[in-house]
Backbone as JSON Lines, residues from 0, in Angstrom:
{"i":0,"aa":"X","n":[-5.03,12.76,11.61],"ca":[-4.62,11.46,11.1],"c":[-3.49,10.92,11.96]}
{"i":1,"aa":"X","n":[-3.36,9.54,11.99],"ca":[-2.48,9.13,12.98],"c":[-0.85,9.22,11.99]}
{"i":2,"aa":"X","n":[-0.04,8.71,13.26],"ca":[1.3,9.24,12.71],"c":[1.41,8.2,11.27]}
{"i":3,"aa":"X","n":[1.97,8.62,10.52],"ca":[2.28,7.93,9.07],"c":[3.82,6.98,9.18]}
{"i":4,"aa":"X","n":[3.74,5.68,8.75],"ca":[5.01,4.68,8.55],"c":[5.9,5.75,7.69]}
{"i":5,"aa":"X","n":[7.16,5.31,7.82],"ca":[8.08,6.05,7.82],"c":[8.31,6.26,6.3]}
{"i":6,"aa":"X","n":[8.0,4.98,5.57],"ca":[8.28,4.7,4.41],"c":[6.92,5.6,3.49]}
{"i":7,"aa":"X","n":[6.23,5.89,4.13],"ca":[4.79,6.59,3.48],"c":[4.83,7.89,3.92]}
{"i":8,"aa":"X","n":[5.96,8.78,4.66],"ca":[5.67,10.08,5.02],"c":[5.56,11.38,4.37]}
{"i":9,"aa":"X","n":[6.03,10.63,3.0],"ca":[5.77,11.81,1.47],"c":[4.33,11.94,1.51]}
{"i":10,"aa":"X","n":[3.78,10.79,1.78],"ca":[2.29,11.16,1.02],"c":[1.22,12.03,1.66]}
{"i":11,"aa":"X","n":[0.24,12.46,0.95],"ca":[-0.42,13.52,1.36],"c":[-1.14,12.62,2.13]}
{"i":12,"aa":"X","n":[-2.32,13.17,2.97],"ca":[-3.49,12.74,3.93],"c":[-4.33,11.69,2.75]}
{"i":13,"aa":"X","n":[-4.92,12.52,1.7],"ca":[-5.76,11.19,1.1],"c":[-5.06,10.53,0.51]}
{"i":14,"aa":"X","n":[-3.81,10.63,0.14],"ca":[-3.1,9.7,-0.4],"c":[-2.61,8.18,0.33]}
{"i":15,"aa":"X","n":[-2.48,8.97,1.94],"ca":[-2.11,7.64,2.72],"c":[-3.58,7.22,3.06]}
{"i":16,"aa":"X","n":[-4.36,7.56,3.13],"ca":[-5.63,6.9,2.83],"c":[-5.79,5.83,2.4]}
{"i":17,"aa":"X","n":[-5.55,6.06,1.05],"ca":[-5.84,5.29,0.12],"c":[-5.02,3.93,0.54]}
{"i":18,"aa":"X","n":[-3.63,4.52,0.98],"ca":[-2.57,3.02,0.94],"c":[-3.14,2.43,2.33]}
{"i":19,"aa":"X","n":[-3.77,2.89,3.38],"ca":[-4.44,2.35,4.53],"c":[-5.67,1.23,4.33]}
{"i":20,"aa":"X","n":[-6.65,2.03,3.37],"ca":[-8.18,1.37,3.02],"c":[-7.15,0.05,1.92]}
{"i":21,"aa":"X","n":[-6.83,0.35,0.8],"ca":[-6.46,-0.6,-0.4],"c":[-5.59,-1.53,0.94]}
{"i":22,"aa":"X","n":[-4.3,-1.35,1.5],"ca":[-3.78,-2.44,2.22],"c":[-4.35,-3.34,3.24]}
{"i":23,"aa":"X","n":[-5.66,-2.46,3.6],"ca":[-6.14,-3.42,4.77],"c":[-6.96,-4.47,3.68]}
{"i":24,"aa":"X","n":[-7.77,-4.11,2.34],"ca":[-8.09,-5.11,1.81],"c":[-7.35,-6.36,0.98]}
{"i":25,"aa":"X","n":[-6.21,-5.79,0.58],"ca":[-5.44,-6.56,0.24],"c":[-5.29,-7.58,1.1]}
{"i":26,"aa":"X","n":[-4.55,-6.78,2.2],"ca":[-4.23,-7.74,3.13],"c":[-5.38,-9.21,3.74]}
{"i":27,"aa":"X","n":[-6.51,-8.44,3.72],"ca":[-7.28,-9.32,4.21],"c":[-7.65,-10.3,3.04]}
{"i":28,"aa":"X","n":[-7.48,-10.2,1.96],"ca":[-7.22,-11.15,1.23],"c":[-7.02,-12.32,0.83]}
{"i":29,"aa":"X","n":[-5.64,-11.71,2.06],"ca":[-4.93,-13.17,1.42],"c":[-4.97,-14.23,2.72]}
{"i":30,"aa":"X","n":[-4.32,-15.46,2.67],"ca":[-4.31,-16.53,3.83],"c":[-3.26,-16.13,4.46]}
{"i":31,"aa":"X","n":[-3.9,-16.44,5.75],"ca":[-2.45,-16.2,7.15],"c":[-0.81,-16.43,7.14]}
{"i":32,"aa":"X","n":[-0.45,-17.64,5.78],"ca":[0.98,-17.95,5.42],"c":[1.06,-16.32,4.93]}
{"i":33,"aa":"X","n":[0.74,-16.26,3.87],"ca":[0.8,-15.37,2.95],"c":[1.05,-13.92,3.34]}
{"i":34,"aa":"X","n":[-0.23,-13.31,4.62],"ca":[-0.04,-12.37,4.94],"c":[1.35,-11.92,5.69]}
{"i":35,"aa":"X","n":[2.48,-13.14,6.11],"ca":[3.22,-12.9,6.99],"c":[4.43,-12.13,6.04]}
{"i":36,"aa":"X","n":[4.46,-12.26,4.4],"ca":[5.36,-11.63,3.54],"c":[5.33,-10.43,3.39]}
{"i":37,"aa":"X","n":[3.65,-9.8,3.6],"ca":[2.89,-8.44,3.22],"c":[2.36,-7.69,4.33]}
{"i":38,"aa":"X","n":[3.31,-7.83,5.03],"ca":[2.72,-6.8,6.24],"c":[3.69,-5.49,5.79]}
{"i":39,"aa":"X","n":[3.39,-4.4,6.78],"ca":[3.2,-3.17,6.31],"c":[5.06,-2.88,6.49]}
{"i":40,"aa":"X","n":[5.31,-3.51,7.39],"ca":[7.27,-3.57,7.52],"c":[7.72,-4.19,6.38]}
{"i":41,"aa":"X","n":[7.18,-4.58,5.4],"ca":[7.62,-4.88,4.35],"c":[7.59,-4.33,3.24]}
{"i":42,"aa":"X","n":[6.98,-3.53,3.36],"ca":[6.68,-2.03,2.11],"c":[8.39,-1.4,2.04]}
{"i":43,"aa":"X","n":[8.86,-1.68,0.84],"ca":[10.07,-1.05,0.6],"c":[10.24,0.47,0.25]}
{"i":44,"aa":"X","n":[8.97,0.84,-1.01],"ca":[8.9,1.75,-1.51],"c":[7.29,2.17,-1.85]}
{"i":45,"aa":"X","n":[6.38,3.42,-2.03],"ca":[5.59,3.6,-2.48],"c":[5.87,5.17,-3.15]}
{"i":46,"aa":"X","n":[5.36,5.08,-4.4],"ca":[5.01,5.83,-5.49],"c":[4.04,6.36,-6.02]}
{"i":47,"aa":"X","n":[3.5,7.72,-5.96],"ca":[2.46,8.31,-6.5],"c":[2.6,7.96,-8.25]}
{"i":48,"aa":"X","n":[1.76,7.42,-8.53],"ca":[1.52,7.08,-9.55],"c":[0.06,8.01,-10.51]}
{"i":49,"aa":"X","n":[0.36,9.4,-10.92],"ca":[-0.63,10.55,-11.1],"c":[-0.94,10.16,-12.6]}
{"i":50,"aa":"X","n":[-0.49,9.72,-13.68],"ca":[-0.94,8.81,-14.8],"c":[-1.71,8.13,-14.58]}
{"i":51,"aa":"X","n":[-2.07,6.93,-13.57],"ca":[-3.17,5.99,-13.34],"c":[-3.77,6.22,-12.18]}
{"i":52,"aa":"X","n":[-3.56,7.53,-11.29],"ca":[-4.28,7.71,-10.45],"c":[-4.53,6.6,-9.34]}
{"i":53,"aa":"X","n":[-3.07,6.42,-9.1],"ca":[-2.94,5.52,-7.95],"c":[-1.75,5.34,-7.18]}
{"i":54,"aa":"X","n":[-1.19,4.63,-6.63],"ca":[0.2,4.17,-5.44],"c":[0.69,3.12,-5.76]}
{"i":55,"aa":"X","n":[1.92,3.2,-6.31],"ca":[2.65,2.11,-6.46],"c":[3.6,1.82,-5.21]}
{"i":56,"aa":"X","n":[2.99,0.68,-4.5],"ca":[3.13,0.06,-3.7],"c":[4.49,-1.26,-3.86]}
{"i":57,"aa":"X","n":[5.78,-1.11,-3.78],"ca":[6.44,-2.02,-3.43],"c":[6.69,-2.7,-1.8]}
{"i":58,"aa":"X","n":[7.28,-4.19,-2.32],"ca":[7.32,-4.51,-1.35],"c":[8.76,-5.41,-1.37]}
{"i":59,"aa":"X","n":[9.14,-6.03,-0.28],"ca":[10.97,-6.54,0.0],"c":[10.89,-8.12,-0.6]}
{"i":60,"aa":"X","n":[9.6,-8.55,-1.14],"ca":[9.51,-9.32,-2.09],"c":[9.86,-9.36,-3.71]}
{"i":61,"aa":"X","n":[10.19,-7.85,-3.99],"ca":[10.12,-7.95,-5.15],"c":[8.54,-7.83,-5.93]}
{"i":62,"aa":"X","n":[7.94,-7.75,-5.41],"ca":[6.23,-7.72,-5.97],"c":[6.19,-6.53,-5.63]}
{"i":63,"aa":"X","n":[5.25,-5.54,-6.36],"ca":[4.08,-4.58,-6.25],"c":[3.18,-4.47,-7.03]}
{"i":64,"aa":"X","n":[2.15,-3.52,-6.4],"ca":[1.16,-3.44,-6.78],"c":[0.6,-2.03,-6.89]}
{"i":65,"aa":"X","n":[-0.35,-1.58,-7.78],"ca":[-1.05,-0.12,-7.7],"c":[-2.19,-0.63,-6.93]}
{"i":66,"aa":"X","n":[-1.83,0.53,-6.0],"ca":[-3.03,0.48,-4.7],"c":[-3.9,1.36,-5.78]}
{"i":67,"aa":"X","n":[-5.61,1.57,-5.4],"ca":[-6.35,2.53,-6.41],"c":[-6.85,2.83,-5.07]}
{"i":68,"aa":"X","n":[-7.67,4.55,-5.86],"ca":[-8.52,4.77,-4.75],"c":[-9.64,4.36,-4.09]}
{"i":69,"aa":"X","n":[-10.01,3.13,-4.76],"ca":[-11.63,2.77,-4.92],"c":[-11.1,1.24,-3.93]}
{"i":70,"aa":"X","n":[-10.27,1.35,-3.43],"ca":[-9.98,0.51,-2.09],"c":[-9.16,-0.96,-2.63]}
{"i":71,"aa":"X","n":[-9.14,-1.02,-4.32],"ca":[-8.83,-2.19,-5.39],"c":[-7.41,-2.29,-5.29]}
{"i":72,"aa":"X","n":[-6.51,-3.14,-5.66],"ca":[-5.47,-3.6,-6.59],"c":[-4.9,-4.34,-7.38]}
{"i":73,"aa":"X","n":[-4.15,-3.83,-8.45],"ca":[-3.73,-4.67,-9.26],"c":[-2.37,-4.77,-9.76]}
């Protein structure tokens, strides 16, 4: 696996997975203004979240989100 962001180096292999597959869809998501808030230098904090079986994904907006494994978020 390639080297892991600094802010994601807790997480296990499928765990950063998950925040790789779920962020690239997120990301692609959204419109080009938009994406410039949610790029990956903007991830403040992420959290294994083992209750809902997912990554709580902050960001320097003040927003997050649970990344899931099924590539979703909400």
């Amino acid at each position: 696996m390639s080297k892991k962001i600094p802010i994601a180096e807790h997480l296990d292999d499928r765990q950063y997975s998950v925040l790789q597959m779920t962020y690239a869809n997120h990301n692609s998501s959204m419109g080009l203004k938009e994406r410039v808030n949610y790029d990956l230098s903007h991830i403040v904090k992420v959290e294994v979240n083992e209750e809902e079986n997912c990554l709580n994904v902050h960001y320097d907006t003040g927003e997050w989100w649970h990344y899931c494994p099924n590539g979703t978020w909400y």
